[in-house]
N, C-alpha and C positions, 0 to 999 in steps of 0.2 A: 636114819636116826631122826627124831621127830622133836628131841629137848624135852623138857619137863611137859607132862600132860596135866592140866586141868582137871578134876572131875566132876561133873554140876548134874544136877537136875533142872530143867526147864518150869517155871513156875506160868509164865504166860508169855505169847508170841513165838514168834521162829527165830531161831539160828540157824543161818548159812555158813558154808565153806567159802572165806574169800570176803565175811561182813565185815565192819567194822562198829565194833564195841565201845562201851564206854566202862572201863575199868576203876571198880570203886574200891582204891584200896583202903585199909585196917586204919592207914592215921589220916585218912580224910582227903587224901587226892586222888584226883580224878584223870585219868588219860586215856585217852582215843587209842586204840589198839586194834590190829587185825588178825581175823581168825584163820589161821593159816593150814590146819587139818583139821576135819571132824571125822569122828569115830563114833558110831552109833554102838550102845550096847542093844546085841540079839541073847539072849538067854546066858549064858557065861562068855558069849564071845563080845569081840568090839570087830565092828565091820565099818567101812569107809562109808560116809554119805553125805548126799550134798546140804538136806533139811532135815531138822529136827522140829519139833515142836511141843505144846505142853506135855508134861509128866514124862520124856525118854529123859532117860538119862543119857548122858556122852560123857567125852571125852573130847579137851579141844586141845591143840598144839596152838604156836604162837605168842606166847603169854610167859616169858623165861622166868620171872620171878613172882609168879602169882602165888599163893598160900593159903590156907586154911581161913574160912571167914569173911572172903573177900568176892565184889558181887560183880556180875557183868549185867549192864542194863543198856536201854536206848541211848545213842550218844547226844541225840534232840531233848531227851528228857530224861536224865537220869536218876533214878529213884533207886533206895536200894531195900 
């Protein structure tokens, strides 16, 4: 069991399995958080993996009350 998944698209840079994120949530705080599974989408499937990069889409575990609208960016610089 893996908890709430994420689902994002990759805009620029990589995400790893095991990074840590900087969580920009909807009323404007920000927290450090670690990606604890990634799921790569293969055509209807999600497959395990360690890197994504721009335009895959995934799916990340780790993250229990993340929601609709809400951005994971560099924890050095977060931009959302």
């Amino acid at each position: 069991f893996l908890g709430r998944l994420a689902l994002l698209r990759i805009h620029q840079g990589n995400l790893k399995k095991g990074q840590t994120v900087a969580w920009m949530r909807r009323d404007g705080e920000v927290k450090n958080v670690r990606i604890t599974e990634l799921l790569i989408t293969d055509g209807l499937e999600r497959k395990p993996g360690e890197v994504a990069g721009p335009g895959d889409i995934v799916a990340i575990a780790g993250i229990p009350d993340i929601t609709i609208g809400e951005t994971l960016a560099d924890p050095e610089n977060p931009v959302a």
